[in-house]
C-alpha distance (Angstrom), angle and dihedral (degrees) to the residues before:
residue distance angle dihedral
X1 . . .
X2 3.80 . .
X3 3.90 112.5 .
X4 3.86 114.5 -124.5
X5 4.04 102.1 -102.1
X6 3.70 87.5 -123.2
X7 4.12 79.0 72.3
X8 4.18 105.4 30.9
X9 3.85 109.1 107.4
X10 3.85 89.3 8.6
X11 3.65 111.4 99.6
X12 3.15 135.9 58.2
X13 3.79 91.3 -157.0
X14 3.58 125.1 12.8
X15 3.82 102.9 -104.1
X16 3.73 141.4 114.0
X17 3.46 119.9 -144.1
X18 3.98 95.0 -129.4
X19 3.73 118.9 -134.8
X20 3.82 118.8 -101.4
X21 3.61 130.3 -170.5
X22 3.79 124.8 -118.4
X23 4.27 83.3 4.7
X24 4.05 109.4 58.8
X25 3.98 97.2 84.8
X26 3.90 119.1 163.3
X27 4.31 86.2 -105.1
X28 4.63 83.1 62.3
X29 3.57 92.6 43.1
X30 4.32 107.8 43.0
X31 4.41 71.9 45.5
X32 3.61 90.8 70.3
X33 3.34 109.5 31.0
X34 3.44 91.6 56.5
X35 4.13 90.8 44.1
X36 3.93 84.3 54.9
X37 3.84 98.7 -94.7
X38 3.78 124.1 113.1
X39 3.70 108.2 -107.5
X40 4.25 118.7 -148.3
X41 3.77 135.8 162.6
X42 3.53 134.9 -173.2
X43 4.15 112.2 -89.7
X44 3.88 85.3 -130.3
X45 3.41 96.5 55.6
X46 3.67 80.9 82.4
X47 3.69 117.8 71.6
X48 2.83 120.2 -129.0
X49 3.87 115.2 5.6
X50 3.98 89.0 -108.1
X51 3.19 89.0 73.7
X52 3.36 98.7 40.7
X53 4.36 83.0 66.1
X54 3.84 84.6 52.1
X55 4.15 89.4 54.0
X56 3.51 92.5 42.7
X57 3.68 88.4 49.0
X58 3.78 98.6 46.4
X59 3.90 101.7 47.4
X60 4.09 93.1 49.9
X61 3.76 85.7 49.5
X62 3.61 88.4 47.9
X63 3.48 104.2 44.7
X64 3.64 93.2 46.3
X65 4.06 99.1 56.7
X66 3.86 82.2 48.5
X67 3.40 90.6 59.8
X68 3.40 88.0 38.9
X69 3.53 96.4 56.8
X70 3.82 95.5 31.1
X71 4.17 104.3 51.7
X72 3.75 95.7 166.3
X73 3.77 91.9 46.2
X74 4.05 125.2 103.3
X75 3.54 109.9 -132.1
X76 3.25 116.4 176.7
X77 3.91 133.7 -143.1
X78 4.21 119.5 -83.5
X79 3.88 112.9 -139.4
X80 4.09 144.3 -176.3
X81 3.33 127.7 -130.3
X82 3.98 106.8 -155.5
X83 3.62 117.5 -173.8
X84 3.85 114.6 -131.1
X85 3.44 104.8 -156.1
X86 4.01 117.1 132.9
X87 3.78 92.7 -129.7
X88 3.67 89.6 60.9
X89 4.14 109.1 94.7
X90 3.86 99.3 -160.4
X91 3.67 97.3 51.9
X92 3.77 101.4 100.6
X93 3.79 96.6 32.5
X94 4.08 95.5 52.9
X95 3.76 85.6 31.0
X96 4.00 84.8 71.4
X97 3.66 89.7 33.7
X98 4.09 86.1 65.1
X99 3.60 91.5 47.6
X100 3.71 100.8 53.0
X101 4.10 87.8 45.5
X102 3.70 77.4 57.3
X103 4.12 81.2 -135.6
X104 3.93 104.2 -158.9
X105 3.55 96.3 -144.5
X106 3.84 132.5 32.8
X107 4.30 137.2 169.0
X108 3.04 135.5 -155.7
X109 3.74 136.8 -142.0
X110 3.96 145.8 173.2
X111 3.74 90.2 7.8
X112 3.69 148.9 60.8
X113 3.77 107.9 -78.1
X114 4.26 96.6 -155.2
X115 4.11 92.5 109.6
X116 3.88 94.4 49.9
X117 3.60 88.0 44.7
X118 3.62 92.0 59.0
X119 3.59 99.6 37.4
X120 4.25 96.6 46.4
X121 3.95 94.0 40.8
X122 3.85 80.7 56.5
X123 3.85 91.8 67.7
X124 4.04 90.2 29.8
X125 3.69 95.1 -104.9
X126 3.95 127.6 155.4
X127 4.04 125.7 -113.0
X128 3.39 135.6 -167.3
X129 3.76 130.4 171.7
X130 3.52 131.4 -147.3
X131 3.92 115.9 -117.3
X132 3.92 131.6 -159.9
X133 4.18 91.5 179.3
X134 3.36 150.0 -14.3
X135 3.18 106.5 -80.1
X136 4.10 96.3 60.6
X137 3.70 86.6 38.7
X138 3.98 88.1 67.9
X139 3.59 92.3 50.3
X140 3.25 100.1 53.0
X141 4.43 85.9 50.1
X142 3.30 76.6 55.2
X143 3.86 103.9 56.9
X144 3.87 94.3 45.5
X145 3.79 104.5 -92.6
X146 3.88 119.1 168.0
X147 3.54 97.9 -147.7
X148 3.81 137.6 12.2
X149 4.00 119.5 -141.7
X150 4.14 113.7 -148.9
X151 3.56 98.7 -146.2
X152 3.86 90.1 -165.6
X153 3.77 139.4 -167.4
X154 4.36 109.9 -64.2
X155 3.96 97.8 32.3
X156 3.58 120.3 125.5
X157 3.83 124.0 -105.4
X158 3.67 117.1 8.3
X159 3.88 103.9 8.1
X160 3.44 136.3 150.7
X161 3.82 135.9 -100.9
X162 3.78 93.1 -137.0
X163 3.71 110.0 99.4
X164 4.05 107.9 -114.0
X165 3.76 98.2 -120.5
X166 3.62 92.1 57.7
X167 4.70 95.3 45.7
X168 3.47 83.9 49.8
X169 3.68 100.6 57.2
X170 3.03 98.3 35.6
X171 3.52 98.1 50.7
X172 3.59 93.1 48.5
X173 3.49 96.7 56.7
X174 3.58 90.2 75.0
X175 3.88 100.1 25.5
X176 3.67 107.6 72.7
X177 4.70 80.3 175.0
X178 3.78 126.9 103.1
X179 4.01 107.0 -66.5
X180 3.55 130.4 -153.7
X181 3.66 120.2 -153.3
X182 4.37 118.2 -164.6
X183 3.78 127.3 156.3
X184 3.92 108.5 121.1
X185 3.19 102.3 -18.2
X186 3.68 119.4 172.3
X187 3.82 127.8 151.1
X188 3.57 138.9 21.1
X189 4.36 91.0 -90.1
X190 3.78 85.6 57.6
X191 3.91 92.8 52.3
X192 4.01 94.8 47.8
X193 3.98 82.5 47.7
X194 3.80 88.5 59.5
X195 3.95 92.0 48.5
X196 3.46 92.4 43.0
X197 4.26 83.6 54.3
X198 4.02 92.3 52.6
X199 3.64 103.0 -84.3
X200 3.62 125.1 122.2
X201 4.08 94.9 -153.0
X202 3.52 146.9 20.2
X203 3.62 125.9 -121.2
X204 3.92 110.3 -143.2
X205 3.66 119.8 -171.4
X206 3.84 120.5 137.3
X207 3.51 86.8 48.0
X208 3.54 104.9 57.9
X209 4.06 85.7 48.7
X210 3.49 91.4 73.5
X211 3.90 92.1 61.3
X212 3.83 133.6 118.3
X213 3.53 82.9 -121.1
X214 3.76 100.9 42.9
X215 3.66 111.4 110.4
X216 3.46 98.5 -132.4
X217 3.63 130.4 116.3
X218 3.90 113.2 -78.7
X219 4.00 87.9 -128.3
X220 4.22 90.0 51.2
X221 3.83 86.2 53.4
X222 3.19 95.2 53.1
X223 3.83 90.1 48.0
X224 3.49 90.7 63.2
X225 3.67 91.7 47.1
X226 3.74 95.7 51.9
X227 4.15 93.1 36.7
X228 3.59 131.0 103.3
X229 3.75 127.8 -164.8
X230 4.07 89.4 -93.1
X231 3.73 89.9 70.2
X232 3.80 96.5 65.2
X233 3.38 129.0 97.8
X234 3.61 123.5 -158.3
X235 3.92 106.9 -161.7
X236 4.01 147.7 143.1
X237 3.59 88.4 -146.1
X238 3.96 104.0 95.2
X239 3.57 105.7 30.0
X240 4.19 95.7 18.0
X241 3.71 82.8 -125.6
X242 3.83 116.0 87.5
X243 3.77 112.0 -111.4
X244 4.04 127.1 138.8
X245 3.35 131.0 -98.0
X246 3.95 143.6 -163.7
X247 3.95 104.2 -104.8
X248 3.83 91.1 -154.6
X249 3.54 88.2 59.6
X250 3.76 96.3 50.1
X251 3.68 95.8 46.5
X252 3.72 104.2 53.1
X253 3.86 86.8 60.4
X254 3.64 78.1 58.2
X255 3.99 86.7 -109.8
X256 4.15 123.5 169.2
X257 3.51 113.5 179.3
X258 3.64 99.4 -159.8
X259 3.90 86.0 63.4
X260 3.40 94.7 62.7
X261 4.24 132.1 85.5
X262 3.77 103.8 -83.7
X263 3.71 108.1 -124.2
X264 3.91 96.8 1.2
X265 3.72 113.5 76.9
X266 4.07 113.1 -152.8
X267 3.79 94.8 -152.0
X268 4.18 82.3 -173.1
X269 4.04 81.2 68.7
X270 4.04 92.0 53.5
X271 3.68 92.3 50.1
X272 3.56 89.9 51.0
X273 3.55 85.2 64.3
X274 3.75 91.2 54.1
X275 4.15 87.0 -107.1
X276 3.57 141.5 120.0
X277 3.88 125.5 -158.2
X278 4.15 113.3 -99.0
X279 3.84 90.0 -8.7
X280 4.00 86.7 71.7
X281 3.53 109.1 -5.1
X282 3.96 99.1 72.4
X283 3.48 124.7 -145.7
X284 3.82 129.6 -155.8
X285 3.89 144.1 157.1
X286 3.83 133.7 -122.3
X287 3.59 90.6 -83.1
X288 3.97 88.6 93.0
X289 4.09 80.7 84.8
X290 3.75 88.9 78.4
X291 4.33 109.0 24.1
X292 3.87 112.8 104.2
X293 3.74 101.6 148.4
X294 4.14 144.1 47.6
X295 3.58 100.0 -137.4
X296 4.07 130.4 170.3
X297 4.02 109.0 -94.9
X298 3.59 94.1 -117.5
X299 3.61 88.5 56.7
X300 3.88 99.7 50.5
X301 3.86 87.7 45.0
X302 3.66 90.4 49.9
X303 4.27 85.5 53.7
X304 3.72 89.0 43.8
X305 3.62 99.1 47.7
X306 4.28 84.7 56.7
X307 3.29 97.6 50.0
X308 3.54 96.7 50.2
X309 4.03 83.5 51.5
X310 3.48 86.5 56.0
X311 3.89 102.2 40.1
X312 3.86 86.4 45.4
X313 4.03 90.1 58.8
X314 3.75 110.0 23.1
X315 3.91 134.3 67.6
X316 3.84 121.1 -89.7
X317 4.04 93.6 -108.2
X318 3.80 80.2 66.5
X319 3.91 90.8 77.5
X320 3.68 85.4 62.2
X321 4.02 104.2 127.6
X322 3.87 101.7 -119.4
C-alpha cells in the first residue's frame, strides 16, 4: 500500500525503530533517523514531562542541522509513542506537549487513540496505533488512525499470542491502510518477509536494544546477546498484561512466576525481591534467536539495508546461513 508522505523518500529501509521503555533515549532515536530508520521513544521515558519539551526540542534541532549539514543523506522522521490509557496521569499534558513540538509522527498504545487523532491531524501529523487483534485494530480504523502497527506473537514487552503471519493477514484483509508488521524482527530478510506478507514496514525492537546507543543497561544487552528463545517468559504475572521477559533476569531476583497472583501483579512482592518491573526485570522478544553482537546503529542499518537488497532480488534458499 501507499506509504504515508511523511515516510516516501525517507528510509532507507522500511523499518521503524519501535519504542521501548527504559531504552528509547534521544542518543537511540537521532541514531536512526539519521541511519535511515524512524527513531521513537516512549513520552514517559522522560521524567517528568519538562523534560520531555527539552527532548522534543533537542532531537528536531538535531536532526535538522544533520540534514543540514548532510543534503544527500536520508534521515528519517523521529516519533512518540504516548500511551492513551485513562489511568495514565501525563497523557493530556504531554499529549499537548507533542502537538506544540509539532512532532511528525506519533503511536499510540493501551488506549483509544480518537483525541490524538484530532489533536495531531490538526498540525498534519501522522498516527499509527499499536494493535494486539482484530478487534482493536477496527477501532482504531475507526477513530482516524494513519497507520496500524501488528504487534504480533514473539515481540518484546506487551505482545500478542497470535502468531504474526496470521494478525497480519488477517488484519489486512480488511485494512486496505499502511501496515506495520513487528514480532522478532531482526535483519533486512525478515523485513522483505513482512512486505512480502502485506505490510508496508517492519517494526524492530529487540534488536535495536542491543545497540551501543541503546539505553539499556550494559548487563541487559548482553542478555539479549547471550539469550535464546528458552529464556523467555511470556506471562500476565508482572505487568497483568502478557508480555515476555528475560528468565535470567527474573531469576537472579530470585523470581518464579508461577508463585505469583495470576493476572494481578503485587508490585510490593517484586520489591521484596529488591526489583522493579522493566527497570530490572528485562523484557525482550523472540528476536534473541538471531542477536550475537552490540554494534553502532549506523552499522546494523548499514547490514540491514544489504540484506534487504539481497532478499528483495535473490531466491529464498539465499537466506540460508552459510
Amino acid at each position: 500500500m501507499p506509504l504515508p508522505a511523511l515516510f516516501q523518500q525517507a528510509l532507507r529501509v522500511p523499518v521503524i525503530g519501535s519504542p521501548m521503555f527504559l531504552v528509547s533515549f534521544p542518543p537511540l532515536v537521532k541514531a536512526l533517523c539519521k541511519a535511515g530508520v524512524v527513531g521513537t521513544f516512549p513520552h514517559v521515558n522522560a521524567r517528568p514531562s519538562e523534560q520531555l519539551d527539552e527532548w522534543l526540542a533537542d532531537i528536531a534541532a538535531e536532526l535538522a542541522a544533520y540534514r543540514a549539514a548532510h543534503p544527500g543523506a536520508v534521515v528519517a522522521p523521529h516519533g512518540v509513542n504516548l500511551v492513551v490509557h485513562k489511568s495514565n496521569p501525563r497523557y493530556e499534558c504531554d499529549l499537548d506537549i507533542v502537538a506544540r513540538h509539532r512532532v511528525p509522527f506519533v503511536i499510540t498504545c493501551l488506549g483509544h487513540p480518537g483525541r490524538v487523532v484530532d489533536a495531531v491531524h490538526g498540525y498534519g501529523g501522522t498516527v499509527f496505533c499499536d494493535v494486539t487483534g482484530a478487534e482493536h485494530a477496527r477501532k482504531c480504523i475507526d477513530a482516524g488512525v494513519d497507520g496500524l502497527i501488528c504487534v504480533g506473537g514473539g515481540a518484546g514487552g506487551h505482545a500478542s499470542a497470535q502468531s504474526s503471519f496470521s494478525l497480519v493477514r488477517e488484519i489486512r484483509r480488511f485494512w486496505p491502510g499502511c501496515l506495520v508488521l513487528g514480532g522478532a524482527i531482526n535483519d533486512g530478510w525478515q523485513v522483505r518477509a513482512a512486505e512480502v506478507l502485506g505490510a508496508d514496514l517492519a517494526y524492530v525492537g529487540t534488536r535495536f536494544l542491543a545497540t551501543q546507543e541503546s539505553n539499556a543497561q550494559p548487563d541487559y544487552k548482553q542478555m539479549v546477546v547471550d539469550a535464546t528463545v528458552a529464556d523467555l517468559v511470556y506471562t500476565d504475572r508482572l505487568s497483568g498484561v502478557y508480555a515476555n521477559f528475560l528468565r535470567p533476569s527474573l531469576q537472579r531476583h530470585g523470581i518464579d512466576v508461577s508463585q505469583l497472583p495470576p493476572k494481578r501483579p503485587d508490585m510490593s512482592t517484586l520489591a521484596d525481591h529488591g526489583a522493579k518491573l522493566w527497570k530490572d526485570l528485562w523484557s525482550a522478544g523472540h528476536g534473541v534467536a538471531t542477536i550475537a553482537d552490540i554494534p553502532r546503529v549506523a552499522t546494523l542499518v548499514d547490514r540491514m539495508v544489504d540484506e534487504y537488497a539481497q532478499a528483495c532480488t535473490l531466491p529464498p534458499s539465499a537466506a540460508i546461513a552459510p
